[in-house]
C-alpha angles and dihedrals in degrees: 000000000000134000128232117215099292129060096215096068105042103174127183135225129207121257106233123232120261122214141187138270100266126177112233113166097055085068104028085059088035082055099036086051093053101043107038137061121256094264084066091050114163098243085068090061091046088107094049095043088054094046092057100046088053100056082043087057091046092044091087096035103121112212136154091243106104096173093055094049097050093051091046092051085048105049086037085050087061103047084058094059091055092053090047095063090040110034112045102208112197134109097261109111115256084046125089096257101165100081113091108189107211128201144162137231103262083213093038107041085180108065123055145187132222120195135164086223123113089202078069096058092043093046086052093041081051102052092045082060101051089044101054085040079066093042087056098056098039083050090054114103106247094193094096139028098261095060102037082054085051091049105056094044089062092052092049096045093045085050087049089056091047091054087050092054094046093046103038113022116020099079090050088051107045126103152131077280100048133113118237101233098067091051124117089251099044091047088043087061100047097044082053091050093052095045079049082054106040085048084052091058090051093049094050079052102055080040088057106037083047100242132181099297081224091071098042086055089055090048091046086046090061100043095058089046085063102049084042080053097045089044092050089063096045088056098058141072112303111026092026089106105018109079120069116256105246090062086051094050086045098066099034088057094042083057096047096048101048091044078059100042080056088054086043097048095042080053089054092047089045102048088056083057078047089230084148095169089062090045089050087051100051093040083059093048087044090051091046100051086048093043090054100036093056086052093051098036100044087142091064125136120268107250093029089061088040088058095049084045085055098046093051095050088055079041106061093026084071091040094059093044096043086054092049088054092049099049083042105047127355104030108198140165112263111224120230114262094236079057098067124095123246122271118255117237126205120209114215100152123071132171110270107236113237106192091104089057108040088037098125089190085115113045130116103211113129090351089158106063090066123075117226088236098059091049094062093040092055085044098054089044086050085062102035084054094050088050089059092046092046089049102054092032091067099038077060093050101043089052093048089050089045079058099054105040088044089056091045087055087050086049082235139207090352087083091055089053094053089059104101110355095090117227115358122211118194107256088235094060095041086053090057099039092053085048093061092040089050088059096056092275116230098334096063085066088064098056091033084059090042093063091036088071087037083069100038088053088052097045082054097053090049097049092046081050084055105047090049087052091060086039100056094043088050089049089047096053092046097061094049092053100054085047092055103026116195090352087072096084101173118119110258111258079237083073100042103042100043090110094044092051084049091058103038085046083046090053089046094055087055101048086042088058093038089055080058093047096047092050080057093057099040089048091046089048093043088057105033092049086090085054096047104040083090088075089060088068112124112224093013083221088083090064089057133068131258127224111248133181111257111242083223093081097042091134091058113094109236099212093052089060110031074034094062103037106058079042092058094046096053088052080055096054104052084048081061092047099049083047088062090045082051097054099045084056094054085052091046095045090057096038081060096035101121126159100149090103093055088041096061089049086057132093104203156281094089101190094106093043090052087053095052104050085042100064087072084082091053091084102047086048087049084054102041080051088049103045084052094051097054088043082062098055094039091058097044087052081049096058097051102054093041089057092055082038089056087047099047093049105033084239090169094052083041091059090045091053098049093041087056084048097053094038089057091046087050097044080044098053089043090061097050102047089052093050089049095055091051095058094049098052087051081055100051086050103055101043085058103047081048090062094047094045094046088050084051096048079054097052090054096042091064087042104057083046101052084052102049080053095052093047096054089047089057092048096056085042088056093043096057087048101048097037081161092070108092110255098230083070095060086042090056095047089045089065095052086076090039089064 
């Protein structure tokens, strides 16, 4: 394990095999000499067969240059392929059976596997590939675009050669002597952790370039889907103990931490809507995966754990303030965390495909031990094979396709469920009717709009506070200034307060429209309650019908019918299932379809050779004819018995009726969630308007004070200057602005 430049995306690459010195050119003459005909004498191939063994020497030569090893495992990747159509390696006789390819586990580099089996050579070459691919991207400097660009690239392009070797070479490689790393399991997983990768190098991009934080949450979705994809496989026969731990622990916390940075990103999108219950509910989220991972992970590396330690920090530290705004000011309901819908992800790394790279059609090795001719002939079988697969493929898919439109016509085996289980309700709509009965169901409007006019009414009663206290100044003011006349200097309250009165006048018109608006929604609520008591149902199966049997077909026996068509339907399946075997013979057959050997023996015209390789075809297409013509005669069994079935239980009836049933919950739901909004809306309103009104009372209550001070500062001006007025006057004047 290495680290990039920054310690809060600590990435991995993949050890490559080591092997063993081996001698290729001794067999490979003793072979040619023995196979092929004096014009393709070995000493004209001397130049190919050098030119093989030495990429075969260089082939576990470490060295720092990644560009020059992958194009030295490709291009030895490719030699391969050509041996492989023109030198058999096994031990039968006529083969070349004394070369043992060695090679050890790139996670155990103690234990080690021989085969005389070139799929061997080209699953470890592989592998090597796709591990230095991975060496080039986590060598890449990250710091800046280009390198994050480059980055990515080599992941991709590393996953893209592990889905090669799992889907091309692994099976031909496995074996009681085979190493672990190069099976189908061990390439599936590794193809899953650099797409992890690759998808992590996107998602420090959109981070960089600041992007929505919407979109940052659906690409850290989906990294996180990869390294939960690549765990899974670590955890499971046969890897489950094969891999060291740290490299386990790697990849679980890498998965942890990026499911929470998509909480934490969605949190980030849905503060800025202010829906602050659903960010309370994905911090949370968010604080509960990092808390467990670091319990389950503690052998974690150092700047890996100290990223998650990081995250979690940003991530409770929102999560604290976003409670204190909610107990402050909105005062919603937090959702439950199981309530909350799934996280989109958004897929921006795919395997790089490297046929194009590893094709070896064009290659000039040992030309020359291949006639032209033979070249063309196996050409032109090769298409003629892929007619005949192409051919009885889609006569099975067709069939499998006429199966499943034909049930889904006979609504099976849906009805067949439905025996027994009482109502069903689509697991969609159940989800959305336990969500609103979670939050208190129809009820909870009530009391929701209960404490709604509680607000408005207090809103009211502090806004009516506010304008008495204006009046009463202005009263007061009025009355002093009748008493003094001109002397009284001070600007009237009517010229001060125009701006308060406006917004105090401002804050009344809209009470005045929320109180419409709130005798909308109570009376909508008030007229819609019979529409929505279906939501109170507990369990909501008990609003929809059951399928019971009809007392019309009393004489038919059940179980003959049920009986035979579950019976009929399992027959069906296994017909499915022998199509798919079908189908993965005709694959095999092609994969081992090689004439090039008896082309090359003989001397043309082909066409009776072609026909008789291929014959070998003639019995699977006798079996895929076979296989159609009983899924005929078993629907049409089907159908038959699921006529008499849709009789006997009013299944049509059934459907209306539980049509009619799904169509009153949604509209339900519909209701209430409209309602709902609504009253939320009028909550959200009138806390905020709560908070604008209370800041006003404020204003004039400092007001009103500045100007009783100021009063009583002119009064005792005007007393020093008019010491002939009687002094119980002033006194008397004085009390009106202690009142």
């Amino acid at each position: 394990m290495a680290a990039p430049q920054s310690s809060s995306n600590v990435m991995i690459a993949i050890p490559v095999k080591r092997t063993t010195a081996l001698d290729l050119i001794k067999p490979l003459k003793q072979y040619i000499a023995q196979h092929f005909s004096e014009r393709d004498a070995p000493d004209k191939e001397e130049e190919d067969l050098k030119a093989v063994q030495q990429m075969r020497n260089e082939v576990d030569k470490a060295t720092e240059a990644y560009e020059m090893r992958r194009d030295l495992l490709q291009r030895y990747f490719r030699a391969l392929s050509v041996i492989e159509l023109k030198f058999p390696f096994s031990n039968e006789k006529n083969h070349i059976n004394n070369v043992y390819f060695t090679w050890y586990d790139a996670f155990k580099q103690g234990r080690k596997a021989s085969q005389q089996n070139i799929h061997f050579e080209k699953a470890a070459i592989a592998f090597n590939l796709g591990a230095v691919q991975s060496q080039l991207g986590l060598s890449a400097d990250r710091t800046s675009t280009t390198g994050i660009k480059q980055a990515c690239n080599s992941f991709q392009a590393a996953a893209g050669v592990f889905a090669f070797l799992r889907d091309n070479i692994s099976i031909k490689a496995a074996g009681s002597n085979s190493t672990l790393d190069i099976s189908v399991e061990s390439a599936g997983m590794l193809e899953r952790l650099m797409l992890a990768q690759a998808q992590e190098c996107f998602f420090e991009k959109v981070v960089n370039d600041e992007r929505p934080a919407s979109l940052c949450s659906k690409v850290a979705k989906q990294v996180g889907i990869f390294y939960e994809e690549a765990y899974g496989a670590l955890v499971l026969p046969p890897l489950i103990h094969h891999l060291d731990r740290p490299f386990v622990v790697h990849v679980q916390l890498k998965a942890a931490q990026y499911h929470a940075e998509a909480c934490y990103q969605a949190a980030l999108d849905l503060h800025e809507k202010e829906e602050i219950g659903q960010e309370i509910a994905r911090l949370m989220a968010a604080s509960t995966i990092l808390s467990e991972a670091k319990k389950s992970s503690r052998a974690g590396a150092g700047p890996l754990m100290d990223a998650v330690v990081k995250l979690e920090v940003n991530v409770n530290r929102n999560l604290d303030r976003a409670k204190r705004e909610n107990d402050r000011l909105y005062l919603i309901r937090v959702p439950t965390v199981d309530s909350l819908p799934p996280l989109p992800a958004a897929v921006l790394a795919y395997s790089t495909p490297v046929f194009e790279v590893l094709d070896a059609s064009t290659e000039t090795l040992f030309s020359g031990l291949v006639p032209e001719s033979c070249k063309s002939a196996l050409s032109t079988y090769l298409e003629m094979v892929d007619d005949v697969i192409r051919r009885q493929a889609g006569r099975l898919q067709q069939a499998s396709e006429l199966t499943r439109s034909k049930l889904q016509v006979m609504d099976l085996p849906d009805s067949l469920v439905a025996i027994g289980r009482g109502a069903m309700v689509p697991g969609e709509l159940r989800d959305k009717v336990e969500a609103v009965q979670s939050g208190g169901g129809p009820s909870h409007l009530a009391a929701e709009m209960t404490h709604l006019q509680s607000l408005r009414r207090a809103n009211g009663q502090l806004l009516a506070e506010t304008q008495e206290l204006l009046e009463k100044e202005s009263s007061e003011d009025s009355e002093i200034r009748a008493q003094f006349g001109a002397r009284w200097t001070r600007p009237q309250s009517s010229t001060l307060t125009r701006n308060l009165h406006n917004r105090a006048t401002e804050y009344a018109t809209k009470l005045k429209q929320a109180a419409d608006s709130d005798t909308q929604i109570e009376r909508t609520l008030h007229n819609n309650m019979s529409v929505m008591e279906i939501l109170d149902t507990r369990p909501i199966e008990k609003a929809f019908p059951s399928l019971r049997r009809s007392h019309l077909f009393a004489d038919l026996n059940e179980d003959d019918i049920v009986g035979g068509l579950r019976q009929k339907l399992n027959e069906l399946e296994q017909l499915g299932s022998q199509r798919a075997g079908l189908e993965d013979r005709l694959k095999d057959m092609k994969l081992k379809d090689n004439i090039l050997l008896k082309l090359m023996s003989t001397s043309g015209p082909y066409d009776d050779l072609f026909q008789k390789e291929l014959g070998k075809y003639d019995t699977i297409s006798v079996e895929v004819g076979s296989n159609i013509e009983a899924q005929e005669q078993l629907l049409q069994q089907i159908r038959t018995l699921n006529d008499t079935f849709c009789s006997m239980f009013g299944w049509e009836e059934y459907k209306g009726a539980q049509d009619k049933s799904h169509k009153q919950v949604e509209a339900a739901i519909s209701k209430f969630r409209e309602i709902q909004g609504k009253i939320n809306e009028g909550l959200k309103f009138y806390t905020s308007v709560q908070a604008a009104i209370t800041n006003l009372k404020q204003q004039c209550s400092d007001y009103v004070m500045t100007r009783k001070i100021q009063s009583r500062d002119m009064i005792e001006d005007l007393q020093r200057k008019s010491t002939g007025m009687p002094s119980n006057f002033f006194s008397a004047l004085g009390g009106i602005f202690r009142h």
